[in-house]
C-alpha positions in Angstrom: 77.3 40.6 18.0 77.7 38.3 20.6 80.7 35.6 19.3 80.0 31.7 18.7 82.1 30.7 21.9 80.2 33.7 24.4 76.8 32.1 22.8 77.8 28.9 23.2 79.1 29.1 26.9 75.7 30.8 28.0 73.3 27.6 26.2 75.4 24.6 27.0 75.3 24.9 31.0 71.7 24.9 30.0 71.4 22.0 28.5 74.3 20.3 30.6 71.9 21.0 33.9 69.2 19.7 31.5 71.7 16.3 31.3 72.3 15.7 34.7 68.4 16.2 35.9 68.1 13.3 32.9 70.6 11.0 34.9 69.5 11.7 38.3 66.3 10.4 37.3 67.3 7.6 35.4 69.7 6.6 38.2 66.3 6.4 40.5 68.0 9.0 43.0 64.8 11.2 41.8 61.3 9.8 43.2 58.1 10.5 42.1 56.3 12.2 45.2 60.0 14.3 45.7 59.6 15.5 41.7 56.2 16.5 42.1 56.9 18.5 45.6 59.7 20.5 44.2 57.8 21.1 40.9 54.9 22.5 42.9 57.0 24.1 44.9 58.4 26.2 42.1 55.7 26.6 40.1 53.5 28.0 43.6 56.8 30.2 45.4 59.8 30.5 43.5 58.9 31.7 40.5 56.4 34.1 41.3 58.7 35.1 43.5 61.7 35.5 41.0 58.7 36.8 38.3 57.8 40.1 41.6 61.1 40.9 41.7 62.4 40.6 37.5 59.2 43.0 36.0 58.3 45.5 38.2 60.1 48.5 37.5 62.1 46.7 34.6 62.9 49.4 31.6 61.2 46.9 29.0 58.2 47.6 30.5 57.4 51.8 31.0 54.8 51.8 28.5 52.0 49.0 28.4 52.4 48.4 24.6 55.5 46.4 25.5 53.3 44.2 27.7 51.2 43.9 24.7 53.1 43.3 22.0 55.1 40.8 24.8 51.7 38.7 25.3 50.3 39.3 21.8 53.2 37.6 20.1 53.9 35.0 22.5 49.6 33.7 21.7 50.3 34.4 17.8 53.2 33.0 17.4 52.7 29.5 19.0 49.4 29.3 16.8 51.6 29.6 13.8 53.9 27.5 14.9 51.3 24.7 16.0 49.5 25.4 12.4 53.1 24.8 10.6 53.5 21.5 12.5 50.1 19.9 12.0 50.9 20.5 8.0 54.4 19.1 8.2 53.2 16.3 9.8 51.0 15.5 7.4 53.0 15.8 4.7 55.3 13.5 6.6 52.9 11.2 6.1 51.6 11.2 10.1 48.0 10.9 10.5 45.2 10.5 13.2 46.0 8.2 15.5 49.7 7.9 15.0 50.7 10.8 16.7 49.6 13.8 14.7 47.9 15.5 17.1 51.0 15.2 20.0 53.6 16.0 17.4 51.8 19.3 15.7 51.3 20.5 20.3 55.0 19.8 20.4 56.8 20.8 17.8 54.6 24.0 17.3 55.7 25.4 21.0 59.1 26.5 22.3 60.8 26.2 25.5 59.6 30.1 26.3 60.7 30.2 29.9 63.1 27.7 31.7 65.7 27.3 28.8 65.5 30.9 27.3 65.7 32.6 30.6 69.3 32.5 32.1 70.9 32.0 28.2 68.7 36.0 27.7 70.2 36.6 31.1 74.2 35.7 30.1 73.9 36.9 26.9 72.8 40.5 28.0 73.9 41.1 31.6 73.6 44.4 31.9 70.6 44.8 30.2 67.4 43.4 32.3 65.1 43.9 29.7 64.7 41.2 28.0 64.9 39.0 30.8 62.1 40.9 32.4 59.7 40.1 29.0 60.4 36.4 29.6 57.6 35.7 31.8 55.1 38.5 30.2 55.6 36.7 26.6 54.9 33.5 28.5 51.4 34.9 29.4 50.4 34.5 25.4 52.5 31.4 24.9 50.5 29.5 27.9 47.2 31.4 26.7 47.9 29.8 23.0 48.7 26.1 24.8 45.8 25.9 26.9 43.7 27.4 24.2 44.4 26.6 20.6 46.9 23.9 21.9 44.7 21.9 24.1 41.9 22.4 21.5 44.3 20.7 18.9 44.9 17.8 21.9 41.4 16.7 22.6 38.8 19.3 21.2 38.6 21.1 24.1 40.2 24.1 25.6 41.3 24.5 29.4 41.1 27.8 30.3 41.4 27.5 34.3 44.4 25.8 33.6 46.0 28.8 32.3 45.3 30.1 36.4 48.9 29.2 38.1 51.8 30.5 40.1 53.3 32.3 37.5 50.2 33.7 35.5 49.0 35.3 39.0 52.6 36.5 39.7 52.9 38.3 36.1 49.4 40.0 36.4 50.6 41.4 40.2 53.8 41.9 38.7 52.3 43.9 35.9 49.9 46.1 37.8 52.8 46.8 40.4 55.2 47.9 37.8 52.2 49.8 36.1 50.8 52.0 39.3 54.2 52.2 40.6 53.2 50.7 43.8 56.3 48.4 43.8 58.6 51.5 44.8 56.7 51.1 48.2 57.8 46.9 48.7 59.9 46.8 52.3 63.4 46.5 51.2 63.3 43.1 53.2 60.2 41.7 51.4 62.1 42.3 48.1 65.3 40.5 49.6 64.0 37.6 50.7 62.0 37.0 47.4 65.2 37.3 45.5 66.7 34.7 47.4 63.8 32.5 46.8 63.7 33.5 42.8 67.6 32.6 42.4 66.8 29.1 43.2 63.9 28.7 40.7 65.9 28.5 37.3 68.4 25.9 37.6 65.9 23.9 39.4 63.4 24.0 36.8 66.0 22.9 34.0 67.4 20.4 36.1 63.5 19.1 36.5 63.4 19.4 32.8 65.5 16.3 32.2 64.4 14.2 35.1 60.7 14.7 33.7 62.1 13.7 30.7 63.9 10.7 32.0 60.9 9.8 33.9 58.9 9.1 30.4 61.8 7.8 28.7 60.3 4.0 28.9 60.0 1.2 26.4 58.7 2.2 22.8 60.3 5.3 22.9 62.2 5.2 19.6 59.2 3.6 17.7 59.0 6.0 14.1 61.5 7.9 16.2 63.8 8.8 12.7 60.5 10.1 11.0 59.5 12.4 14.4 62.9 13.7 15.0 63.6 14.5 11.6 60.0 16.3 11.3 60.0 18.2 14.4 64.0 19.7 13.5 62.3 21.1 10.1 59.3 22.5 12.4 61.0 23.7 15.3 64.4 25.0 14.2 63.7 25.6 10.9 60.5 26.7 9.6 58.9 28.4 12.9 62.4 29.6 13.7 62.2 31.8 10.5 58.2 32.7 11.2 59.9 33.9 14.8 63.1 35.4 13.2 61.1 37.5 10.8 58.3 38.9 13.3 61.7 40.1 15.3 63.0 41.8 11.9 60.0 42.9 10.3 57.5 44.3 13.1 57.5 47.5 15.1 58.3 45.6 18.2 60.3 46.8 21.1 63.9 46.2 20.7 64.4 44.4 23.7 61.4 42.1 22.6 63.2 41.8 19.6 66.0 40.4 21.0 63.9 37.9 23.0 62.1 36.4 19.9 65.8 35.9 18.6 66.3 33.6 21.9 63.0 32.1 21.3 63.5 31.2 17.6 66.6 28.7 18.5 65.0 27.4 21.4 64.1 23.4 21.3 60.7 22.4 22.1 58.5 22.8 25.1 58.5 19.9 27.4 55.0 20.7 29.4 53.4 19.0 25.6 54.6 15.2 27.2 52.3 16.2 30.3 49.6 17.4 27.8 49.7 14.1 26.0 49.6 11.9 29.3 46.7 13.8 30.8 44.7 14.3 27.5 44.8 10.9 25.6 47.8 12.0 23.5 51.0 9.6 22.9 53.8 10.9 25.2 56.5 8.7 22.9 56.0 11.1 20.4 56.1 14.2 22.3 59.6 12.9 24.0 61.1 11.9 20.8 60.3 15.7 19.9 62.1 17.2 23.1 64.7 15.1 23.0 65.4 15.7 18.7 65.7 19.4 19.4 67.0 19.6 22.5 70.4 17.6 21.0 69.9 19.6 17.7 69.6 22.5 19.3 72.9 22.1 21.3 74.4 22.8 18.0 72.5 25.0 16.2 71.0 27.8 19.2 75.0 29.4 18.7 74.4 30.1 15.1 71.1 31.0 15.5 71.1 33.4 17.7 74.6 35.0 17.0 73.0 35.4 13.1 70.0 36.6 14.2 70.8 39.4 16.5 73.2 40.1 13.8 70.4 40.0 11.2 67.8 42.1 13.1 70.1 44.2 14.4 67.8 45.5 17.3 
């Protein structure tokens, strides 16, 4: 197992990035046009690029049951944790029109990709499996979110939403890996999109914060004590042990396994804040979520995960 300090020095660069994209933002160094080029520009090259290059041919994926139980748990998964969050909420005493529908969207999903990406990728180095299943588990979580999630939202779903960069990259990726038809890629094709890939990671997490700095406005800590301490029961405690227990209990492939562990001490999803703008949800309340678990979560990801891969031992 992994010790607290080797844990702790893969999550907090994280989450230090995270910071500075914050006070770039804030500083007003970051404008609005530049965020959204570089956030299409990631979502549309670098990471499909970065997703061609991590699955096909990855030894987490020889059989297609990984790919399935990858997907399949990644849609499951967020459902539970979206159904856990809507009761919390309740309980908490928030109702209809005060938040409930932003805060059960937000605390129910994870940070599945930017965040639990390079800490999977420091913690096992030598092992590109799990790394590889990143992007594949993403495929249900996003299914779930535009599904289930946006349902929950506005009544809806938005299923050609769930068409982007890195859902067409991950089905290419998929049938490439799959026919074997990546072993034929020129040698040149597959350096140049590794160079492109390396640069999408810390530039989503640094985008991370500044999105997050650029809805931190007036209001924002408005029934903030409630939220916060809500959404740290949900996020990292409750759906962390749903997560932690699918890794233990189910036939899943090891290296899954040791994703979910990843996945259960991650903070929550930041996309929800855009899901709340777009879709006549309150953003305050998603952004008092991210930010609750994202400060928690410094803390408590270490224990978490160095428990849990001792715990389900994969």
């Amino acid at each position: 197992m992994p010790s607290y300090f080797t844990i702790l020095s893969a999550t907090l660069p994280v989450f230090l990035v995270m910071g500075i994209g914050f006070g770039f933002h804030r500083s007003g160094l970051l404008g609005e046009e530049v965020e959204l080029g570089v956030m299409k520009l990631g979502l549309n090259l670098l990471f499909p690029c970065f997703i061609l290059t991590l699955v096909p041919g990855n030894p987490a994926l020889t059989t297609i049951s990984s790919a399935v139980w990858a997907i399949g748990l990644g849609f499951v998964l967020v459902v539970i944790g979206i159904s856990v969050a809507w009761v919390v909420a309740r309980i908490g005493g928030i109702r209809k029109g005060q938040g409930l529908r932003t805060f059960a969207i937000s605390a129910g999903i994870q940070n599945y990709g930017f965040l639990t990406l390079p800490i999977v990728v420091a913690l096992f180095p030598a092992n590109p499996g799990p790394a590889g299943l990143v992007f594949v588990h993403g495929i249900g979580v996003e299914i779930a979110m535009w599904t289930v999630g946006l349902s929950v939202m506005r009544g809806k779903a938005g299923l050609k939403s769930i068409i982007n960069g890195p859902f067409v990259a991950v089905s290419l990726a998929l049938l490439l890996n799959y026919t074997g038809l990546f072993k034929f890629i020129p040698g040149i094709a597959t350096t140049t999109m590794e160079m492109l890939g390396r640069c999408a990671v810390p530039m989503a997490i640094f985008m991370i914060g500044a999105t997050i700095g650029r809805f931190f406005k007036s209001g924002i800590f408005h029934d903030a004590f409630r939220v916060a301490t809500l959404s740290v029961i949900v996020r990292l405690g409750l759906v962390s042990c749903v997560i932690l227990a699918a890794a233990k209990f189910l036939p899943a492939p090891p290296d899954l396994q040791r994703l979910l562990v990843v996945q259960a001490a991650m903070p929550a999803a930041v996309f929800p804040i855009v899901l709340a703008r777009l879709f006549g949800g309150q953003p305050q309340v998603a952004i008092q979520v991210v930010i609750a678990t994202s400060l928690v979560g410094i803390l408590t990801s270490p224990f978490v995960i160095g428990w849990g891969l001792a715990w389900v031992n994969p």
